[in-house]
C-alpha positions, -999 to 999 in steps of 0.1 A, spaced: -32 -729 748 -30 -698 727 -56 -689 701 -43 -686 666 -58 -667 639 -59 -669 608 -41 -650 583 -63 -620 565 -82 -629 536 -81 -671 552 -118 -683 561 -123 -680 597 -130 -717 613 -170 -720 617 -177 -685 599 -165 -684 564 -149 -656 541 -147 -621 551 -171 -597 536 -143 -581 508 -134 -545 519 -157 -517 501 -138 -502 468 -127 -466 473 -144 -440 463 -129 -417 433 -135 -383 436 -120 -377 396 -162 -376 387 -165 -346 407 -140 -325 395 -148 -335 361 -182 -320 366 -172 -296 390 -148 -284 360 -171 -283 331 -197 -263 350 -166 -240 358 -159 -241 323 -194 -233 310 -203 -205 334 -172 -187 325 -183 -193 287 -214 -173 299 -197 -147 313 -175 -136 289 -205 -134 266 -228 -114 289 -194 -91 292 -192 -92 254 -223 -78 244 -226 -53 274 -188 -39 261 -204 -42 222 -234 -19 231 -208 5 247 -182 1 218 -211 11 194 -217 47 215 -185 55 220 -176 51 183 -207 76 171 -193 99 200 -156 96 189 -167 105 152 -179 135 157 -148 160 162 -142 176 193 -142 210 181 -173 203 161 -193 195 196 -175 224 213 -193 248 193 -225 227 189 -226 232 233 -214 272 229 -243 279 206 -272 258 223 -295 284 239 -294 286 280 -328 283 293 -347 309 298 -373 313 326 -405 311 314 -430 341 322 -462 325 313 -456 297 339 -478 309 368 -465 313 401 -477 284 429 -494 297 458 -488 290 491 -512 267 507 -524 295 532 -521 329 521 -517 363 548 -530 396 538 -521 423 566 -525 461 572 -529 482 599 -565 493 611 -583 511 637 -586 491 671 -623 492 682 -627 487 720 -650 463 735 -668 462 773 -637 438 778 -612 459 770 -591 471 803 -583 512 786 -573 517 752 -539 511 751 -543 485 726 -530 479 686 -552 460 654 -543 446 628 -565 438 598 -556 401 584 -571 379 558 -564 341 558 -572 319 523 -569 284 524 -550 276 490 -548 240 498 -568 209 492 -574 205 527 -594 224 552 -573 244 579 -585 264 613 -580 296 619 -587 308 655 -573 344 671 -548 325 693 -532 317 662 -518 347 655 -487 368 666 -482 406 659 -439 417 659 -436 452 661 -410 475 649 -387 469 679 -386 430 673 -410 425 702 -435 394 701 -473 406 710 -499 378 717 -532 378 706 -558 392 729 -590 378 731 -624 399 729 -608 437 730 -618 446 692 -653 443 679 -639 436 649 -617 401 662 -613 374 634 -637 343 640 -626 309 655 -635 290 617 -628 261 595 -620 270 565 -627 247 534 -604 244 501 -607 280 484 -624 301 516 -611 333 529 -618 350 562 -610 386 573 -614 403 610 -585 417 635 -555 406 657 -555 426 685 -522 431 709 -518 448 740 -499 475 743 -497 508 719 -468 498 694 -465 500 661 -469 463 640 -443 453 615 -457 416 612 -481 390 615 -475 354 620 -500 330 613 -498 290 625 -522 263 617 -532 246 646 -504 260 677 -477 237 663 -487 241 622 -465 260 595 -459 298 607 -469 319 579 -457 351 579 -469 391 563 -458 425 567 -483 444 577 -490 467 553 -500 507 562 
């Protein structure tokens, strides 16, 4: 015996009517909306480019009155600056004095073939800085790099901290007789080299 349905939209024997099918959705709302928001931020943007191309406009016009042979000569005549002589110079944070001095053997001293050098140091910073003999570098006329020597000159610089302001003088001592062109000068072994002729 074959099982016969019903047609669709006929009540089903012992179950009734069909829930109705659910109404399609129209999507015409959301491109309504989508379309005025389109509509109104394009409204906003040609205003904001409006008054940004107003403020320009109003420039360019007080530029474009003024004739360009009129501004021509206005730029020819303007004064170039001049640099000004009162202004004082900045100092370097560490300042080098050098010149050449008598060396002035010590009981550690192996002979006397060795050459001084007279240096002052000032701190010109806002921060302290050391200054130690093994700090220092002599070049001599040749291009030739002396090391300090330590405890050959009676006169050798001090191993000091030196505050904001504070200068201290003694010798460099090399070894060797040569004759000193330079002195070189770094805070700390791996500080800024600072560099002075040595004056005679």
């Amino acid at each position: 015996m074959s099982q016969q349905f019903p047609p669709p939209g006929q009540p089903h024997p012992g179950y009734g009517y069909p829930p109705p099918p659910q109404p399609k959705k129209s999507s015409t709302g959301k491109i309504v909306g989508f379309s005025c928001l389109g509509v109104v931020g394009f409204v906003v943007l040609l205003a904001i480019i409006g008054v940004l191309l107003g403020g320009e406009s109003g420039v360019k016009t007080a530029e474009e009155s003024t004739p360009p042979a009129a501004a021509t000569s206005a730029q020819a005549k303007a004064p170039e600056p001049q640099p000004s002589s009162a202004a004082p110079e900045k100092k370097a944070a560490v300042d080098v004095v050098a010149k050449k001095t008598q060396f002035k053997k010590t009981i550690l001293a192996q002979g006397d073939a060795y050459t001084s050098v007279s240096v002052t140091v000032t701190n010109n910073s806002s921060k302290p800085i050391n200054v130690n003999p093994l700090y220092f570098a002599i070049t001599d006329t040749n291009g030739t790099k002396h090391a300090a020597e330590l405890g050959v000159d009676e006169n050798q610089i001090d191993t000091v901290e030196l505050a904001p302001g504070e200068n201290v003088s003694g010798s460099i001592t090399g070894k060797g007789d040569f004759t000193a062109k330079t002195v070189t000068y770094t805070d700390g072994l791996i500080g800024k080299a600072v560099r002075a002729d040595v004056a005679g």
